[in-house]
C-alpha positions in Angstrom: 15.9 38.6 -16.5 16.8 41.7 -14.6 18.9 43.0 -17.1 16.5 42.4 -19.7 13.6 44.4 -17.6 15.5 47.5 -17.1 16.5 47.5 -20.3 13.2 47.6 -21.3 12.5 50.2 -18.6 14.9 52.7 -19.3 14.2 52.9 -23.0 11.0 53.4 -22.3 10.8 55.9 -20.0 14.1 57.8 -22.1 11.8 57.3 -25.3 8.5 58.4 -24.1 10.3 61.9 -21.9 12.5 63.1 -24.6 10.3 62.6 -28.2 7.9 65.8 -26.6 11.1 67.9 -26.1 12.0 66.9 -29.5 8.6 67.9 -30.8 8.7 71.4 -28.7 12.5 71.8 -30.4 11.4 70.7 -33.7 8.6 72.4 -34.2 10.1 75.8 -32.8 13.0 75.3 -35.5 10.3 74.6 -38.4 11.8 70.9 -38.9 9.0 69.7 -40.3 8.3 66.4 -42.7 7.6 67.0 -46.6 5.0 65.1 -48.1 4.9 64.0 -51.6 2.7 65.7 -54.0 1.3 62.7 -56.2 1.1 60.9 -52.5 -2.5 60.3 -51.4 -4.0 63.5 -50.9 -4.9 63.4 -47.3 -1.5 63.2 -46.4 -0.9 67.0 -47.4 -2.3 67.8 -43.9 0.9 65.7 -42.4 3.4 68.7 -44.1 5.1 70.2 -41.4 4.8 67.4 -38.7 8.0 67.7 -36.5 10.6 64.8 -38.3 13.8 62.8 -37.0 12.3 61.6 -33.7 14.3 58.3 -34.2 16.7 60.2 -32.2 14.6 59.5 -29.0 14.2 55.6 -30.0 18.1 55.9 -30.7 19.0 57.4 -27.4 16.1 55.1 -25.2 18.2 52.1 -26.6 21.2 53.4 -26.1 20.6 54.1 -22.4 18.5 51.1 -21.7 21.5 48.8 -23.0 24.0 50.6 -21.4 22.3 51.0 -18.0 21.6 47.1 -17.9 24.8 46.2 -18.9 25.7 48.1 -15.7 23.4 46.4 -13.1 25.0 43.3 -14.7 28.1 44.3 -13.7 27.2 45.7 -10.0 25.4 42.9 -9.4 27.2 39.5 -10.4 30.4 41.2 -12.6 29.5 39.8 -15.6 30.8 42.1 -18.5 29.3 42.7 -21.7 29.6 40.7 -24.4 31.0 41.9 -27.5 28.0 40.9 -30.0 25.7 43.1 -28.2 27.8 46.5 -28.8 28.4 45.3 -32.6 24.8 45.8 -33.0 24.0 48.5 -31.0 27.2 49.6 -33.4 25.1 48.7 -36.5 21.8 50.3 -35.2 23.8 53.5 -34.5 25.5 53.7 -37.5 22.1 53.3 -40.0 20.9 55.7 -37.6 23.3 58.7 -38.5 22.7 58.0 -41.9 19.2 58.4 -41.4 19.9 61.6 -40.1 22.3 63.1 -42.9 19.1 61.9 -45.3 16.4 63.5 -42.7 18.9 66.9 -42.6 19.0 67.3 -46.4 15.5 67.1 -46.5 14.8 69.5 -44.5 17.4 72.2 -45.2 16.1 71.9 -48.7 12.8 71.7 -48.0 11.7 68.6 -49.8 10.6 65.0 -49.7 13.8 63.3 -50.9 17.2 63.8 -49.1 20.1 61.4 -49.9 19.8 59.9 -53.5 19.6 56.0 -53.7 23.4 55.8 -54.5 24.2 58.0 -51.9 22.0 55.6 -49.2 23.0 52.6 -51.1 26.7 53.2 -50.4 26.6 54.4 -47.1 24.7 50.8 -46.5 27.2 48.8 -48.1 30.6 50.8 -46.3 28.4 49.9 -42.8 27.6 46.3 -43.8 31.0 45.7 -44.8 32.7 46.9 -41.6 30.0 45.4 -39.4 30.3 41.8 -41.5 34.3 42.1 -40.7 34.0 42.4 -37.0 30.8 39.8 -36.0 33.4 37.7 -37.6 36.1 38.9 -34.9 36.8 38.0 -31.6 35.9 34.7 -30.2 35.6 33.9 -26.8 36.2 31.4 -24.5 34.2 28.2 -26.2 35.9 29.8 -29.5 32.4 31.3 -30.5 32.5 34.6 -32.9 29.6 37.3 -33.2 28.5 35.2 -36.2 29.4 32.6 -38.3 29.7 31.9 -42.0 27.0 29.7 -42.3 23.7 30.4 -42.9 21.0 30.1 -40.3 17.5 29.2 -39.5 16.8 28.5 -35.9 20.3 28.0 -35.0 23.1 27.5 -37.7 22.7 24.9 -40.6 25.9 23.0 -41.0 25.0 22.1 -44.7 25.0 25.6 -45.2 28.4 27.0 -45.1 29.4 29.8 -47.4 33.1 29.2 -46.2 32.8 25.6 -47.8 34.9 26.7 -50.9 37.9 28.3 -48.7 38.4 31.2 -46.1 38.7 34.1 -48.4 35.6 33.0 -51.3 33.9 32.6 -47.7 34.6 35.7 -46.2 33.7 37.4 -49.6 30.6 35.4 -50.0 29.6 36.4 -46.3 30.1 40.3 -46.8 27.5 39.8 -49.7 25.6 38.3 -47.8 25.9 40.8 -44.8 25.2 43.5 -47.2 21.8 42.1 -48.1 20.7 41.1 -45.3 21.0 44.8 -43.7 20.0 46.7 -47.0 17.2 44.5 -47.1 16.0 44.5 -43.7 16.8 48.7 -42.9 14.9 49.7 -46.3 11.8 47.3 -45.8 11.5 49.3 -42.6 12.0 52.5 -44.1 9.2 51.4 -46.7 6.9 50.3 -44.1 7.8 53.9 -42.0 4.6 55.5 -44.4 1.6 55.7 -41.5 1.0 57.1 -37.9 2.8 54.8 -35.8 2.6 51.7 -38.5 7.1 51.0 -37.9 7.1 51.4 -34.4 4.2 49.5 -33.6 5.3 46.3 -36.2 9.1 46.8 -35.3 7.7 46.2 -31.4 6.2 43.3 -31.9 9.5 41.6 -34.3 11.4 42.9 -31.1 9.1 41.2 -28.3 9.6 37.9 -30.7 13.6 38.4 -30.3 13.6 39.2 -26.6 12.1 35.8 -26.4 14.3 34.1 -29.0 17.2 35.3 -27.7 16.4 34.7 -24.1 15.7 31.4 -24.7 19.4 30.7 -26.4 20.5 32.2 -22.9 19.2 29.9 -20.9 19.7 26.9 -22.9 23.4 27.6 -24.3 26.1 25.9 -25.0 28.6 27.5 -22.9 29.7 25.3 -20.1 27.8 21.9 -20.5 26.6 21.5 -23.6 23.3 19.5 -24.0 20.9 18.4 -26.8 19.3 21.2 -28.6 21.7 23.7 -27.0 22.4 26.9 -28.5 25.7 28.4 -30.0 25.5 31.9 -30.2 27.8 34.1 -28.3 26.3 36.6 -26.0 22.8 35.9 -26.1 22.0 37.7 -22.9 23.4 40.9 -24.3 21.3 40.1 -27.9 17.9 40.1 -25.0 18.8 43.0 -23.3 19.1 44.6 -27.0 15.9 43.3 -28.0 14.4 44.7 -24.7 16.2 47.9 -24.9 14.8 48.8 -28.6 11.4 47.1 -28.1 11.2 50.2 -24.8 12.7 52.8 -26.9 9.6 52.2 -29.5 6.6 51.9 -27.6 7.7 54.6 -25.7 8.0 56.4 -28.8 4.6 55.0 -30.5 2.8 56.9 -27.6 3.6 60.1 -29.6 3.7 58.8 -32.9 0.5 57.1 -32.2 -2.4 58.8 -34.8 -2.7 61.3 -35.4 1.1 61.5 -35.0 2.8 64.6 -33.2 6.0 63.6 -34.6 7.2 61.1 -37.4 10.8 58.6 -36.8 12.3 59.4 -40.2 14.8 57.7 -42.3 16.8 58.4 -38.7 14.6 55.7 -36.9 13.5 53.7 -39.9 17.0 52.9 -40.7 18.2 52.5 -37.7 15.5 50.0 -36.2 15.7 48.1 -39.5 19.5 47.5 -38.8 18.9 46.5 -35.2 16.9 43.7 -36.5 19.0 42.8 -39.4 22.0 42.6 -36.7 19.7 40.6 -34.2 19.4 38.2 -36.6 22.9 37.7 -37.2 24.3 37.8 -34.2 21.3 34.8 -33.2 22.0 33.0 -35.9 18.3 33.0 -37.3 18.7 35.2 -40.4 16.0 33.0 -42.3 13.4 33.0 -39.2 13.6 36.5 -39.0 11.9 36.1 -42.5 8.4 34.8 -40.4 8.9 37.4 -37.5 9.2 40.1 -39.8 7.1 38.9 -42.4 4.8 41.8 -42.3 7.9 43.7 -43.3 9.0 41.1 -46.3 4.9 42.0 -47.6 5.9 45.9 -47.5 8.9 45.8 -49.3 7.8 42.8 -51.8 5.2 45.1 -52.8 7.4 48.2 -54.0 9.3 45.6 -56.1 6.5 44.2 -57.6 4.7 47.3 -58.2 7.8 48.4 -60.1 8.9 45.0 -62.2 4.7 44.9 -62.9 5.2 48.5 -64.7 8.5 48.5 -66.0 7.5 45.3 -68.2 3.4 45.5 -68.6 2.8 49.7 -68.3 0.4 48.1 -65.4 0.0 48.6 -61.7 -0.7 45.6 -59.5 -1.8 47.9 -56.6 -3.1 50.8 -56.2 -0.4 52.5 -54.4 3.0 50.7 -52.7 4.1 50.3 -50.6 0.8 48.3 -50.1 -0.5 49.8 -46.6 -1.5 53.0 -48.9 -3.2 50.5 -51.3 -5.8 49.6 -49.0 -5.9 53.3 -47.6 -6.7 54.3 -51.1 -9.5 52.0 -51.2 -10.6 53.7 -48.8 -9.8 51.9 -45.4 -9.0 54.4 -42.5 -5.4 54.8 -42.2 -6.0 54.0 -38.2 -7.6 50.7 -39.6 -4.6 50.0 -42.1 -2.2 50.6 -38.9 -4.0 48.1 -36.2 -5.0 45.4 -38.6 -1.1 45.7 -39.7 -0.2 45.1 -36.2 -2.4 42.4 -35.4 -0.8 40.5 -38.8 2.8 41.4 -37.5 1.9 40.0 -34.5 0.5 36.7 -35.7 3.9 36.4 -37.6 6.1 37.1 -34.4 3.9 34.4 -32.7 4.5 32.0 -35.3 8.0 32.9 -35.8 8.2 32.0 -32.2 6.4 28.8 -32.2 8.7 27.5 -34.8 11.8 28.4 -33.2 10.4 26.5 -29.7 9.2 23.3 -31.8 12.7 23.5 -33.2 13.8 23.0 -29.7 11.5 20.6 -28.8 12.4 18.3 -31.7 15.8 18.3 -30.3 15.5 18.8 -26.6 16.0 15.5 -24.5 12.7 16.0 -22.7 
């Protein structure tokens, strides 16, 4: 639990200390966010806001890993575990290309940096090379990063994309990497669209996992295994993760807070959004992570059925997506949009955590 706190801690207090010297930087270099023209129109006053703060959430969870992984060390000499750097890996990686998109847009001086190829492939070479190594290096018990069946609260045997041989398997798993992390890392990127809206629903998903994951820790299968144990690999390292990137984005949601002194970017959005894609994997509850982040699911959902709804009728379904500006354009506040968005993501982290303890329960010998 120690670990876990100073993770926490140091992302925090690394988040909240560097995002005003990226704003003083920013803002002296004109690095400023673009805002859409046919956007809503009280967004024009946003043009100019200092952009790419993601790279004071990146460095908070860098440091708060890194620096509990150390007291770990100094104070029983347990090592890290592998799973925790793959995602901290993962996160790192969607957050440089983040940054190439948030450069190009404002060297160019417009609201669109990398096209949707470009991003597209720069998702897929990450997902591919991250899906090869959680697949990698088992440990003692013979536990890998991640397995090749698919998961709810813990894997479901039933459920194995390996069933017709090792290499359809490993294909079919790559596939399935791939969408998971495109999926999750754009739906935050869609959501990233008001004053602290991704940083404030990305904490809460994040406070679910540092339970989840905390909870696998102390009930897991390494050493004497018991009913309703867990097997996942290094779920200490997964909490401290959790912790570390849950820290990095309050701390950051103090200044992003509306009215925002400086927006993440496709450098955070990207990044966060493949931090809890590789959570998920690594804990083997890829399909829970569907409740937790539910409010996420909603924001991307939205965009897709926005577009299908045009493409085939010439009609809109809302009146902007993703859906947070629909209600805006209705007229809500956008400070009302952002808290009553928080209090649903937090009602879905709730639940998602209530259904992974029942699950527990239900197998549990007490």
């Amino acid at each position: 639990m120690t670990q876990i706190i100073v993770a926490a801690l140091v992302a925090f207090f690394v988040s909240i200390f560097l995002t005003p010297v990226l704003i003083r930087r920013f803002s002296a270099e004109g690095i400023g966010q673009e805002i859409r023209e046919e956007g809503l129109k009280s967004h024009l006053r946003k043009r100019g806001t200092p952009t790419m703060g993601g790279i004071a959430i990146l460095a908070g969870i860098t440091a708060g890993y890194v620096v509990a992984v150390l007291v770990g060390l100094v104070t029983n000499g347990t090592g890290p575990g592998v799973s925790g750097w793959l995602v901290l890996g993962l996160t790192l990686a969607l957050g440089g290309l983040g940054f190439t998109d948030d450069y190009i847009k404002v060297v160019k001086g417009r609201n669109l940096g990398l096209n949707a190829k470009a991003k597209l492939a720069g998702q897929l070479v990450t997902a591919l090379i991250f899906g090869f190594l959680v697949l990698q290096f088992p440990n003692a018990d013979g536990l890998k990063p991640a397995s090749t069946k698919l998961s709810f609260t813990r894997d479901i045997n039933t459920l194995d994309l390996a069933v017709g041989g090792a290499v359809i398997g490993t294909i079919l798993f790559l596939i399935f990497i791939y969408l998971v992390i495109s999926a999750w890392s754009n739906a935050v990127n869609l959501t990233d669209g008001l004053d602290g809206l991704a940083s404030g629903v990305t904490a809460m998903v994040l406070s679910a996992y540092v339970v989840i994951t905390f909870w696998q820790f102390r009930n897991s299968c390494s050493g004497a295994a018991e009913a309703g144990c867990y097997a996942v690999r290094d779920p200490l390292d997964l909490s401290m993760l959790a912790a570390a990137g849950l820290g990095g984005c309050v701390g950051f949601l103090w200044w992003n807070a509306a009215p925002a002194k400086i927006f993440m970017g496709d450098t955070g959005s990207l990044a966060l959004g493949g931090l809890v894609a590789g959570l998920s994997i690594a804990s083997r509850t890829e399909l829970l992570m569907i409740i937790v982040g539910l409010l996420f699911v909603m924001e991307a959902a939205s965009v897709v059925i926005q577009v299908v709804s045009f493409k085939t009728t010439g009609r809109r379904i809302f009146r902007m997506a993703p859906f947070h500006h629909h209600f805006e354009a209705g007229g809500w506040a956008e400070t009302t949009v952002t808290v009553r968005f928080w209090l649903l993501s937090a009602l879905f982290a709730v639940v998602g955590v209530a259904v992974f303890y029942s699950e527990w329960l239900s197998n549990s010998p007490l």
